[in-house]
BALOBA-1460 file (C-alpha; in Angstrom, 3 decimals):
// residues 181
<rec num="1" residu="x" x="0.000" y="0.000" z="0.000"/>
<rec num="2" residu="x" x="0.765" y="3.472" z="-0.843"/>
<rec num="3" residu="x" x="1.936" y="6.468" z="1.782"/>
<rec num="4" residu="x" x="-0.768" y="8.496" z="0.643"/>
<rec num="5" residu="x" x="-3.521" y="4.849" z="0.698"/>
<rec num="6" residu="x" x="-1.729" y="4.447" z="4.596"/>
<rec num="7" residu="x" x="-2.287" y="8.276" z="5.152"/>
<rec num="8" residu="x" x="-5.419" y="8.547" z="3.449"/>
<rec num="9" residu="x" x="-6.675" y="5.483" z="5.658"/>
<rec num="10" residu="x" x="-5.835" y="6.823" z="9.169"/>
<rec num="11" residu="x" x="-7.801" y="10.053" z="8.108"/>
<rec num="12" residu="x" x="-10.863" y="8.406" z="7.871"/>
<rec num="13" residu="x" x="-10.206" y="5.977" z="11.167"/>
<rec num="14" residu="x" x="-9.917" y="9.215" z="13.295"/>
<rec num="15" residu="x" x="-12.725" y="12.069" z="13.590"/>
<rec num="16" residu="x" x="-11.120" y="14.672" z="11.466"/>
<rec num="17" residu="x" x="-14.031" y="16.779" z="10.048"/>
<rec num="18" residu="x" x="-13.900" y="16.042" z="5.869"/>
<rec num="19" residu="x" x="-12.680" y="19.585" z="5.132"/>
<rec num="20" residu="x" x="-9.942" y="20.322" z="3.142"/>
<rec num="21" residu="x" x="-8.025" y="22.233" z="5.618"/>
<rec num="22" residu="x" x="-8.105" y="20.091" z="8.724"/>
<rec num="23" residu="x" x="-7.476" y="17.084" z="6.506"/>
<rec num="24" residu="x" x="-4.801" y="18.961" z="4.938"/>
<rec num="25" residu="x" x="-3.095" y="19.246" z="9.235"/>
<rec num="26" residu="x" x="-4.066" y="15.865" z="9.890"/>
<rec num="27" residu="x" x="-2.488" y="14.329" z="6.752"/>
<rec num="28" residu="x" x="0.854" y="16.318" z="7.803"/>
<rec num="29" residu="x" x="0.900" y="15.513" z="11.447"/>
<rec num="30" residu="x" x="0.884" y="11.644" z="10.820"/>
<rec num="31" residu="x" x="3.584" y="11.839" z="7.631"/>
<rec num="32" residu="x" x="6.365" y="11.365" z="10.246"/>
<rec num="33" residu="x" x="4.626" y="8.310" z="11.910"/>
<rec num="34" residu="x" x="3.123" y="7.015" z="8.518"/>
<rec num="35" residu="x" x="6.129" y="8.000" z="6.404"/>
<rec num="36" residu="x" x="9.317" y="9.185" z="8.009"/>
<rec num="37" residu="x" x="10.697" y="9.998" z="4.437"/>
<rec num="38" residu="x" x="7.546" y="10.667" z="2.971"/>
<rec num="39" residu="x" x="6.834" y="14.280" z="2.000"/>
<rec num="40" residu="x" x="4.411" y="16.853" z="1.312"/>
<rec num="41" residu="x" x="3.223" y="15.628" z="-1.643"/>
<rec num="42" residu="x" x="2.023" y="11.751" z="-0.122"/>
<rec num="43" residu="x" x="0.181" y="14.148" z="2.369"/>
<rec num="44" residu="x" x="-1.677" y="16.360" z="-0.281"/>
<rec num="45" residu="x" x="-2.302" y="13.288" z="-2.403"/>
<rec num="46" residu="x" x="-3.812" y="11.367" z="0.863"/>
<rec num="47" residu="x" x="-5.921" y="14.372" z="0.899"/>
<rec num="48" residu="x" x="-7.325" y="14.853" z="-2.634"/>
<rec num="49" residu="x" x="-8.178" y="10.941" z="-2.575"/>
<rec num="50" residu="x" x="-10.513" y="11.643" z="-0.039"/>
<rec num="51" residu="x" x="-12.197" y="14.789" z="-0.919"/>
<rec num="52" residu="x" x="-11.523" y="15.889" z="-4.505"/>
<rec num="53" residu="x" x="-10.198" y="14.182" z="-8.030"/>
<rec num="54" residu="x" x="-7.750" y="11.947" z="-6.560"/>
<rec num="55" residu="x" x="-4.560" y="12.305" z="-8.906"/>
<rec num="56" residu="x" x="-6.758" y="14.875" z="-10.918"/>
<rec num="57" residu="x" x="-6.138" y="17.446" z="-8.544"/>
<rec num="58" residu="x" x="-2.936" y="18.212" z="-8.817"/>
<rec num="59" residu="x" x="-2.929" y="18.781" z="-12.441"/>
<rec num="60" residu="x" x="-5.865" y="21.022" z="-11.494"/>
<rec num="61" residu="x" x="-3.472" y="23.438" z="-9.284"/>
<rec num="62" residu="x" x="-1.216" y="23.942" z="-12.586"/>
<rec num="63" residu="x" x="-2.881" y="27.134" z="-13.530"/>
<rec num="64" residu="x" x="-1.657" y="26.275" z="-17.402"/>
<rec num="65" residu="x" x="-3.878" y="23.732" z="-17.347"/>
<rec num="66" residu="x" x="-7.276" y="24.507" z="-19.061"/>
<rec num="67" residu="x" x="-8.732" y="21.325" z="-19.434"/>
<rec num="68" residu="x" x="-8.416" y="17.586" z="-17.837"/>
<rec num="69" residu="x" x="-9.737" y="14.693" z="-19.755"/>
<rec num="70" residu="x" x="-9.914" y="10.884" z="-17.709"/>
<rec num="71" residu="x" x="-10.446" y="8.925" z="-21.019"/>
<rec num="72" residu="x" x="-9.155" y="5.286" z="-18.860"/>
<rec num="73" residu="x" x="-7.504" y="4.705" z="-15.304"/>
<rec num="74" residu="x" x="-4.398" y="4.941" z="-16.619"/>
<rec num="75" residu="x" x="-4.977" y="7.477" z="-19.475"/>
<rec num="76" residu="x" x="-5.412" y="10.561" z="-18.504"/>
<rec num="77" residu="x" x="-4.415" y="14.109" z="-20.049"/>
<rec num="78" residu="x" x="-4.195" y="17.246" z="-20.113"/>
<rec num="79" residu="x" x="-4.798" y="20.736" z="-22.263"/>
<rec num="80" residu="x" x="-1.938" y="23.261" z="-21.010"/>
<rec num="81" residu="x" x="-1.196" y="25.891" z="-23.746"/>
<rec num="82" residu="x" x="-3.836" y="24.609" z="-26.075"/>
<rec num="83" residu="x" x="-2.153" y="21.186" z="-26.509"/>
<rec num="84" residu="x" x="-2.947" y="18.295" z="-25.049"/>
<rec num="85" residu="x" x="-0.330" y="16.277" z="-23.390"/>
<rec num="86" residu="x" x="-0.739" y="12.689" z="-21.891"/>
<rec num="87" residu="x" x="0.143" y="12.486" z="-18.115"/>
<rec num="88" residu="x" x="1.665" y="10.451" z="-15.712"/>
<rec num="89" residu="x" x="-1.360" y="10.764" z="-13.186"/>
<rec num="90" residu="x" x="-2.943" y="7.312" z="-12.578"/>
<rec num="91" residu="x" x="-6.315" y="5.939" z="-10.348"/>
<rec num="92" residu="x" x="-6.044" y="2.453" z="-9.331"/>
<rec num="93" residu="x" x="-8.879" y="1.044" z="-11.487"/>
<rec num="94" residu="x" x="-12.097" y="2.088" z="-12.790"/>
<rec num="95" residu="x" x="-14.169" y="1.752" z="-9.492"/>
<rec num="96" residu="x" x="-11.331" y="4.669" z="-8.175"/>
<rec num="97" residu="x" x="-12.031" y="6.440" z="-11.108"/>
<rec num="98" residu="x" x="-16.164" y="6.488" z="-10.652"/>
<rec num="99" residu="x" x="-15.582" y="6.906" z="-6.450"/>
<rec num="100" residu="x" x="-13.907" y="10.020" z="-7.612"/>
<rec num="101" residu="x" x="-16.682" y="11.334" z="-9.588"/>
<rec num="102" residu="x" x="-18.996" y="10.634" z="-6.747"/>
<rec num="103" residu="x" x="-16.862" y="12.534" z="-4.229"/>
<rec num="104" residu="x" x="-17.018" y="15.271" z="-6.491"/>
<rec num="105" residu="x" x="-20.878" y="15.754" z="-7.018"/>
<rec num="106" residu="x" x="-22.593" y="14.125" z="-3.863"/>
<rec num="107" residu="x" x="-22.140" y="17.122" z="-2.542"/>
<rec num="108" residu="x" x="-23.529" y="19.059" z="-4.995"/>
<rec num="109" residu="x" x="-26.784" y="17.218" z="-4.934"/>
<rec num="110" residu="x" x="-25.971" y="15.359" z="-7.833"/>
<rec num="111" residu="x" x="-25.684" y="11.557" z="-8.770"/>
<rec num="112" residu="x" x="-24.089" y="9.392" z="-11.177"/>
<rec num="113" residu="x" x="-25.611" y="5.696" z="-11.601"/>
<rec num="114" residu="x" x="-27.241" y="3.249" z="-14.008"/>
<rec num="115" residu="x" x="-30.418" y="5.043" z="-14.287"/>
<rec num="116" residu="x" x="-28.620" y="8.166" z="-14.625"/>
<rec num="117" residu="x" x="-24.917" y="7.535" z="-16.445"/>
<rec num="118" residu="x" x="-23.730" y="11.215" z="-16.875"/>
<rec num="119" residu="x" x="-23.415" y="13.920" z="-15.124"/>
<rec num="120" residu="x" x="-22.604" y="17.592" z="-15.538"/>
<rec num="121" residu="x" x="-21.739" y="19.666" z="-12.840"/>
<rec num="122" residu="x" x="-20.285" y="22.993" z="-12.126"/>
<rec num="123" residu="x" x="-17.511" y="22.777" z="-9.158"/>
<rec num="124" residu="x" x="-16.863" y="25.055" z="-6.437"/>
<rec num="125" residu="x" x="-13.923" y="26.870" z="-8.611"/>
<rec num="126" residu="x" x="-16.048" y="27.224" z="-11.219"/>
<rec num="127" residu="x" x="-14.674" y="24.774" z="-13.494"/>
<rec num="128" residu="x" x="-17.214" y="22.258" z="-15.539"/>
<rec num="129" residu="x" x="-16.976" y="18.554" z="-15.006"/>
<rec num="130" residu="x" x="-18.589" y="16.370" z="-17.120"/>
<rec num="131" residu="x" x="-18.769" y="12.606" z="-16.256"/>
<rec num="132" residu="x" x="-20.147" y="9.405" z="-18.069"/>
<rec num="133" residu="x" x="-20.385" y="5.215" z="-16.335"/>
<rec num="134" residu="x" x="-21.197" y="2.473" z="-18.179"/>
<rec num="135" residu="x" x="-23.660" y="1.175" z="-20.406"/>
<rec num="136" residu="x" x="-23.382" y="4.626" z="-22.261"/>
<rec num="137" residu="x" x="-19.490" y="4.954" z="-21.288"/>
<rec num="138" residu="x" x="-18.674" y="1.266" z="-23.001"/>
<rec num="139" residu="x" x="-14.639" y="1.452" z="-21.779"/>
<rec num="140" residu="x" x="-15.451" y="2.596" z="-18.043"/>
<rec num="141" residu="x" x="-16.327" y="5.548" z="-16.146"/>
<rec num="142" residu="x" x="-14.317" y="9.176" z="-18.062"/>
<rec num="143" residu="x" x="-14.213" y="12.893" z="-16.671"/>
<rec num="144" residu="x" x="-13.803" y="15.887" z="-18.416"/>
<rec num="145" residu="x" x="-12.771" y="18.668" z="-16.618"/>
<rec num="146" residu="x" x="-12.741" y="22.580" z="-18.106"/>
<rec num="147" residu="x" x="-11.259" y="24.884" z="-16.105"/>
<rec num="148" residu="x" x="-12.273" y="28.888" z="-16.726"/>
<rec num="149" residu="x" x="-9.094" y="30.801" z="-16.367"/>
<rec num="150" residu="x" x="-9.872" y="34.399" z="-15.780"/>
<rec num="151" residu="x" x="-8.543" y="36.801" z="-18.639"/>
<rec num="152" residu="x" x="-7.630" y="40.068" z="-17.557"/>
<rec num="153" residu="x" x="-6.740" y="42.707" z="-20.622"/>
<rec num="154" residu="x" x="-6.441" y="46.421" z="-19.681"/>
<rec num="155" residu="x" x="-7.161" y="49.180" z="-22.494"/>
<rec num="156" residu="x" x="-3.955" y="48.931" z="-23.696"/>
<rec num="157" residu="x" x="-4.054" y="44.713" z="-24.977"/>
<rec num="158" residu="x" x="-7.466" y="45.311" z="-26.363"/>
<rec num="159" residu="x" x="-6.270" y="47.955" z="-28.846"/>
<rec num="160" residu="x" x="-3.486" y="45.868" z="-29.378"/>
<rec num="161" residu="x" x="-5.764" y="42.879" z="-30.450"/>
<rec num="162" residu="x" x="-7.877" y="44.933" z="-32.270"/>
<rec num="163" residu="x" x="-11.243" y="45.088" z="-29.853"/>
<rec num="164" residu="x" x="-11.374" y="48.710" z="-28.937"/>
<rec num="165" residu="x" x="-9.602" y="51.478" z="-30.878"/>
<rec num="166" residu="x" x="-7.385" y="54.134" z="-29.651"/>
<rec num="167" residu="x" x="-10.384" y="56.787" z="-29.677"/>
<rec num="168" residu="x" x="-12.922" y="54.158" z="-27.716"/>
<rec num="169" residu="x" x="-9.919" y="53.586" z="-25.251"/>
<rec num="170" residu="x" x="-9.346" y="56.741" z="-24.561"/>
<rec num="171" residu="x" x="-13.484" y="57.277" z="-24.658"/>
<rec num="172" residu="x" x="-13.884" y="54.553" z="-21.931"/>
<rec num="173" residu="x" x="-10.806" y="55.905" z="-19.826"/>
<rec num="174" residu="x" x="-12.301" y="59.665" z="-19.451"/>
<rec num="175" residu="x" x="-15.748" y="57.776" z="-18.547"/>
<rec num="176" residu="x" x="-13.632" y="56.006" z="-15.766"/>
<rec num="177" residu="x" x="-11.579" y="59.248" z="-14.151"/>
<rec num="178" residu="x" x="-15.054" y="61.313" z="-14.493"/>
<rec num="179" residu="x" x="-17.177" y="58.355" z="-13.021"/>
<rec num="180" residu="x" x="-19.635" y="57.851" z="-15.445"/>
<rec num="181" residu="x" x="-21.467" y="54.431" z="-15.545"/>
């Protein structure tokens, strides 16, 4: 077994509340019992098996990343500069990857089963998951995961792209200093 399967184990023995951040001290505080050369990352990954994507959420973190897509448990990839890359992130089988999904949307209200074999969902960060189980997912359970990156462009990079013109800029900055709505 795994330090973060040991880790991720001892969590749910004890009575830490499921909560990312008390997990998060919990999962650190038994690394040196649980794994004396273990390190931060067997603790995080203990964590996100238990309340997020499992192995999914740490290519979520990697703000490059736009999109994750589980297409098999041991096929999984990513869209980081608008190319998609295959990872090394892994689940254990397909019941790991469909617990996962559940995680995810139980507590959103939502459900994923035979009657009801996809799911879409919008997550707590925003992003969109979409998820599909057998019969009408014929290889095993998949994810799809878009992630909305925030675009911030000042005056400047949207006459540079061509959106606003130099006039309209300087139309919209007056209407800013002179606090027009």
């Amino acid at each position: 077994m795994d330090v973060s399967r040991r880790i991720a184990d001892r969590l749910l023995d004890g009575d830490t509340p499921l909560e990312r951040g008390a997990l998060t001290a919990a999962a650190f505080s038994l690394l040196p019992e649980e794994a004396p050369l273990g390190g931060p990352a067997d603790a995080i990954a203990a964590v996100d098996s238990l309340i997020g994507l499992g192995p999914v959420e740490r290519l979520l973190r990697d703000p490059e990343v736009t999109d994750v897509l589980v297409n098999a448990p041991d096929e999984v990839w990513v869209e980081r500069n608008g190319e998609l890359e295959l990872t090394d992130a892994t689940f254990r089988d397909a019941d790991d990857v469909r617990a996962a999904i559940e995680r995810v949307i139980a507590p959103l209200g939502l459900r994923i089963d035979h009657a009801s074999p996809a799911v879409d969902a919008r997550l707590p960060d925003g992003s969109r998951l979409h998820a599909a189980i057998p019969p009408i997912a014929v290889d095993g359970p998949i994810i799809a995961v878009r992630r909305f990156t925030p675009a911030i462009a000042d005056l400047a990079a949207l006459v540079g792209v061509g959106a606003a013109s130099a006039a309209q800029a300087d139309t919209l900055r007056s209407a800013v200093v002179a606090r027009r709505s």
